[in-house]
C-alpha positions as protocol buffer text, in pm:
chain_id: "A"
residue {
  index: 1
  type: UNK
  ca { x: 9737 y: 10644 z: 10124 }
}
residue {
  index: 2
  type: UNK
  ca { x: 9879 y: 10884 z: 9844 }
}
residue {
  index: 3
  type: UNK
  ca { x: 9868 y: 10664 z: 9531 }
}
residue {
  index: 4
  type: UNK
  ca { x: 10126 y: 10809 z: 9248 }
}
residue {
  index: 5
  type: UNK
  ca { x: 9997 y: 11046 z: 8981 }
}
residue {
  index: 6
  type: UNK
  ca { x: 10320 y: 11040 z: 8786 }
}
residue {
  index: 7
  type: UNK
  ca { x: 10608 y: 10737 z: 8724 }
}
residue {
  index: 8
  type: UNK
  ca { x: 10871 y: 10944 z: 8967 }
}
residue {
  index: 9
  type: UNK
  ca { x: 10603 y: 11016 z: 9253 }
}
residue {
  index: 10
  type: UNK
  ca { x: 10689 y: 10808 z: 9554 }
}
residue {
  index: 11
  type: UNK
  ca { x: 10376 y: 10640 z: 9726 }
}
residue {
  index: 12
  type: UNK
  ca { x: 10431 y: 10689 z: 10135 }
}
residue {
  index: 13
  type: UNK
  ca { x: 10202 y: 10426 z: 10336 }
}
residue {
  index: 14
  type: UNK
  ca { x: 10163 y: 10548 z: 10705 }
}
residue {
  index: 15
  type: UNK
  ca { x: 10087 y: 10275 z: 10967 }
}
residue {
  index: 16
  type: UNK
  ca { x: 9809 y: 10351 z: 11224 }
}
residue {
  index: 17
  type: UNK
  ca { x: 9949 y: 10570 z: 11443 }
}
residue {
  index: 18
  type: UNK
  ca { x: 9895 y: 10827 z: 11703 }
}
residue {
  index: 19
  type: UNK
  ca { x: 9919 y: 11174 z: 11654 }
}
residue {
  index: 20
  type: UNK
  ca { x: 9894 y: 11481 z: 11948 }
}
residue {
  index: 21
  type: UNK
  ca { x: 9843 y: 11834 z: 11819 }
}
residue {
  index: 22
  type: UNK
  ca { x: 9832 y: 12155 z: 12063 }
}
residue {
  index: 23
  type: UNK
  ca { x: 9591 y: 12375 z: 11912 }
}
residue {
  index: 24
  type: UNK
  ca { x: 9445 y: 12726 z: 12032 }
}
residue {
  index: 25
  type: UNK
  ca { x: 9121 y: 12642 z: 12105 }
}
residue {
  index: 26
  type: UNK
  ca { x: 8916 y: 12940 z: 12277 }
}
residue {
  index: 27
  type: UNK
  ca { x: 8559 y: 12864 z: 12193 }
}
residue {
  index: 28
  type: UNK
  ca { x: 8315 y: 12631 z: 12058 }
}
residue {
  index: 29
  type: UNK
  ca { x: 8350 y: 12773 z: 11735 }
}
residue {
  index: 30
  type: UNK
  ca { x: 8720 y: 12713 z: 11739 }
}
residue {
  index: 31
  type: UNK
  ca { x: 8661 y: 12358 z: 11808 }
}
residue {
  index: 32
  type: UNK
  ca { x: 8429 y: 12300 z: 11554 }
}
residue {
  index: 33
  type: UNK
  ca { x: 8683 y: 12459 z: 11358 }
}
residue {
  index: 34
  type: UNK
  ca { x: 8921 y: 12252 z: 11423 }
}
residue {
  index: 35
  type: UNK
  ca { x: 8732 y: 11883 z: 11389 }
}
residue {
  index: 36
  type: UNK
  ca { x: 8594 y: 12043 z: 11020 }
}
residue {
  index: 37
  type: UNK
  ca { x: 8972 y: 12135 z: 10939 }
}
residue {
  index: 38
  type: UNK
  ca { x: 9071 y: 11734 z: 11031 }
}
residue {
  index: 39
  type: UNK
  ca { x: 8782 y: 11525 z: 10916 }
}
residue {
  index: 40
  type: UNK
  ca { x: 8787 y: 11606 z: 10554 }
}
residue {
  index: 41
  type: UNK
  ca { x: 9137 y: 11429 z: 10567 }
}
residue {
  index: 42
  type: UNK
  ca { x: 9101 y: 11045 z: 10414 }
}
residue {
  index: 43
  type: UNK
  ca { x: 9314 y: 10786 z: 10694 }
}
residue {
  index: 44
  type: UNK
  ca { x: 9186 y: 10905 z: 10988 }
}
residue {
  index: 45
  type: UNK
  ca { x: 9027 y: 10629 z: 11218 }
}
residue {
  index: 46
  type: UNK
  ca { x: 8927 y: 10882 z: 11525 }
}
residue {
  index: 47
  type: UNK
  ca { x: 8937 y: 11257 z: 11639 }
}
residue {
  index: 48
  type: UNK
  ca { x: 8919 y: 11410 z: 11977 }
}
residue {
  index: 49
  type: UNK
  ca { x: 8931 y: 11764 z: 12102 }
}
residue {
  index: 50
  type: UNK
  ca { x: 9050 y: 11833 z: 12435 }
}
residue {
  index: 51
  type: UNK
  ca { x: 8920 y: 12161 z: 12506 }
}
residue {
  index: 52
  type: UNK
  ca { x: 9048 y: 12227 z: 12884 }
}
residue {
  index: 53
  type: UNK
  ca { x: 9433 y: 12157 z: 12740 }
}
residue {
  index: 54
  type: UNK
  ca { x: 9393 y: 12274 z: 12373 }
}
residue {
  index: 55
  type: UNK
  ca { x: 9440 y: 11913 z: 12223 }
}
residue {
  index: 56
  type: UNK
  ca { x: 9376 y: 11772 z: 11926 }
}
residue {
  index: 57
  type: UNK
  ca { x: 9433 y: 11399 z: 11877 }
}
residue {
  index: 58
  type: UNK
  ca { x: 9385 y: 11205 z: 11571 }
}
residue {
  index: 59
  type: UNK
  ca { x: 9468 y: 10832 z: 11537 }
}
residue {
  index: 60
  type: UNK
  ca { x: 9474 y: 10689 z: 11173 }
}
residue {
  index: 61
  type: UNK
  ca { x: 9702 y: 10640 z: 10902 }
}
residue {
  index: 62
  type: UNK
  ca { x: 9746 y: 11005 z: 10816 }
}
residue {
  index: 63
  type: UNK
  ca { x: 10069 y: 11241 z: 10764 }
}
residue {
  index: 64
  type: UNK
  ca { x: 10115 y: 11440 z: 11120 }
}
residue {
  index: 65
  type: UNK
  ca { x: 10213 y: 11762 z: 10868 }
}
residue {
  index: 66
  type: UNK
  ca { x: 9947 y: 11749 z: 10653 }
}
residue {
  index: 67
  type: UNK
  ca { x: 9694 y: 11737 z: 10990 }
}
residue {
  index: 68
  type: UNK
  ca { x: 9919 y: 12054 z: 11099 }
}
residue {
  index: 69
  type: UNK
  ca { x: 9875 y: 12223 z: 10728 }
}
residue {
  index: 70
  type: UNK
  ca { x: 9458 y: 12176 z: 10718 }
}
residue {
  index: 71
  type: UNK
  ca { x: 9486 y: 12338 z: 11053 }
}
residue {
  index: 72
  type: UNK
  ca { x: 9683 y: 12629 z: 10948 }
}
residue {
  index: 73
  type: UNK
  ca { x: 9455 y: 12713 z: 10610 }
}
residue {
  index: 74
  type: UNK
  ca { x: 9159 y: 12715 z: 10867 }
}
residue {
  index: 75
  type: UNK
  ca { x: 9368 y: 12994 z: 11099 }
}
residue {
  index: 76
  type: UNK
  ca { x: 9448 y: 12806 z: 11367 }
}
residue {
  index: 77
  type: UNK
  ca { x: 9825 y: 12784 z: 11516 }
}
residue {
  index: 78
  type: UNK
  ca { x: 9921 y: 12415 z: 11539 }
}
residue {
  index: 79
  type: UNK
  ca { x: 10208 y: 12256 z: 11688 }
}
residue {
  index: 80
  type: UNK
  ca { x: 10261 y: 11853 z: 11686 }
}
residue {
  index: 81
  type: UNK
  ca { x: 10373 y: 11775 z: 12059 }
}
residue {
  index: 82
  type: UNK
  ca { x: 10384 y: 11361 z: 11986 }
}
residue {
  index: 83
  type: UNK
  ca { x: 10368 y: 11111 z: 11704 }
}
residue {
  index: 84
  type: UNK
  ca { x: 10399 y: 10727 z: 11786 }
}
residue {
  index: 85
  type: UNK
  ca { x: 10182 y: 10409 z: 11789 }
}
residue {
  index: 86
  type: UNK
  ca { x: 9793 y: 10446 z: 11904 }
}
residue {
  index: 87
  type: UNK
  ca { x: 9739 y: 10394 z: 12285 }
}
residue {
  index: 88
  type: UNK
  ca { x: 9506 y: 10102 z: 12373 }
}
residue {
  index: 89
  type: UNK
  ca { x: 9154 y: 10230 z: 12429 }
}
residue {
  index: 90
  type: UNK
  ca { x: 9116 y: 10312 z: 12851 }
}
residue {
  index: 91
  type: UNK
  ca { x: 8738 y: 10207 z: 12999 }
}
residue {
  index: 92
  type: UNK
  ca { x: 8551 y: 10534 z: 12948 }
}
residue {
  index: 93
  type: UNK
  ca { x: 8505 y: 10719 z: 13293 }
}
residue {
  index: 94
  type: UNK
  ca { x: 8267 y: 10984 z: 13324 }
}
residue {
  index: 95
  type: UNK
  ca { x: 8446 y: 11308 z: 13189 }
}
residue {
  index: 96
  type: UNK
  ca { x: 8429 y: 11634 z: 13332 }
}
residue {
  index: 97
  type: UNK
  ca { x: 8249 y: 11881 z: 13212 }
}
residue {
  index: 98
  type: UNK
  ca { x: 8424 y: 12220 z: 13098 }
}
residue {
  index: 99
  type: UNK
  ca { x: 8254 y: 12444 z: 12866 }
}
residue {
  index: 100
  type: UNK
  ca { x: 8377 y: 12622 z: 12616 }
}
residue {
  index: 101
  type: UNK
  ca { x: 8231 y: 12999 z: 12588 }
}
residue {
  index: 102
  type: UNK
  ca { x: 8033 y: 13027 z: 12245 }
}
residue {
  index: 103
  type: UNK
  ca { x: 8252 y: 13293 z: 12076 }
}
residue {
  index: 104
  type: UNK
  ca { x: 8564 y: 13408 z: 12136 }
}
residue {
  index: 105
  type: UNK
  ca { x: 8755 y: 13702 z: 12019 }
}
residue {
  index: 106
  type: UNK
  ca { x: 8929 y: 13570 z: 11743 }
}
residue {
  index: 107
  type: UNK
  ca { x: 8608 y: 13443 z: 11601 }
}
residue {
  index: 108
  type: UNK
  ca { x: 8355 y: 13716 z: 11666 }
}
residue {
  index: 109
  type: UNK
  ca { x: 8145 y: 13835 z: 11376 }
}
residue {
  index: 110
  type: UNK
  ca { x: 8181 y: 14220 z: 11376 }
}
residue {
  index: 111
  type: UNK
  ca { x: 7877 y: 14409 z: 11229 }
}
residue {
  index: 112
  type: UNK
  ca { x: 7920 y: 14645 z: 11072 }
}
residue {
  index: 113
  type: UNK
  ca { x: 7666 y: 14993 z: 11069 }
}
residue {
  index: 114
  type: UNK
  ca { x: 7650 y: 15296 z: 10903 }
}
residue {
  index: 115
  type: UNK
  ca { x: 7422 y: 15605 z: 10893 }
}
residue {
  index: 116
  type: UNK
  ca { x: 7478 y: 15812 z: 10551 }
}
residue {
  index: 117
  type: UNK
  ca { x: 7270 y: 16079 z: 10534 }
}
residue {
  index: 118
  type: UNK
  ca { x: 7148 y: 16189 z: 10176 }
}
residue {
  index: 119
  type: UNK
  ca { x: 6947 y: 16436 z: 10015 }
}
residue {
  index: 120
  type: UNK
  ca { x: 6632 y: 16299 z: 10093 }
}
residue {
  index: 121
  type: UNK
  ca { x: 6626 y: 16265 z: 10475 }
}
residue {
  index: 122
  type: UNK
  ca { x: 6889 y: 15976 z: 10542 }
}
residue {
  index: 123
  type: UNK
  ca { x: 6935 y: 15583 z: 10486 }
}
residue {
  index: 124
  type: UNK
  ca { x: 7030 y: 15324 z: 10717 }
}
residue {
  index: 125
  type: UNK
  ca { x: 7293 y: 15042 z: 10583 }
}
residue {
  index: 126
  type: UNK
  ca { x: 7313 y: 14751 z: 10825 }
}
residue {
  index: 127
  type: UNK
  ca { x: 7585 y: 14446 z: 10673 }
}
């Protein structure tokens, strides 16, 4: 909950509820991403990443558009498919196993190397 800084500043109280994000998630880096983007944000009761269908789905008492702007300032594309009231919890069956690849294109660290030659023979400059 928002509490007002200012007289005029309305205070919005958001029950528990239910929110389904699709998010482009392409690695494990993009997932971690993605759960560092969301947990910072005060409300939020639980967080899961569906890797295999590039869901994100956060149940707490959180704004569904301020979810979608954290995701956005960390670069990812975020669209809400579903906001309602939380699910009851299923019995947990064994999940599946799907890995994500470690790195993925968007996230690759590109090194960067260049020779320069100089006067006295030549220096190598690795960032």
């Amino acid at each position: 909950m928002h509490w007002p800084k200012r007289k005029n500043d309305m205070v919005f109280a958001y029950a528990s509820q239910e929110i389904v994000i699709k998010v482009n998630i392409n690695c494990q880096i993009c997932k971690t991403d993605v759960l560092k983007a969301v947990a910072k944000l005060t409300g939020i009761t639980m967080v899961v990443v569906d890797g295999e269908k590039g869901l994100l789905r956060v149940v707490g008492d959180v704004d569904p558009v301020l979810v979608v702007k954290r995701l956005r300032k960390a670069r990812k594309v975020a669209e809400i498919v579903s906001v309602g009231p939380p699910k009851p919890s299923e019995p947990k069956q064994i999940p599946s196993v799907f890995l994500l690849p470690p790195c993925c294109n968007q996230c690759e660290l590109v090194g960067v190397i260049s020779y320069a030659p100089h006067f006295d023979g030549g220096v190598c400059n690795i960032l």
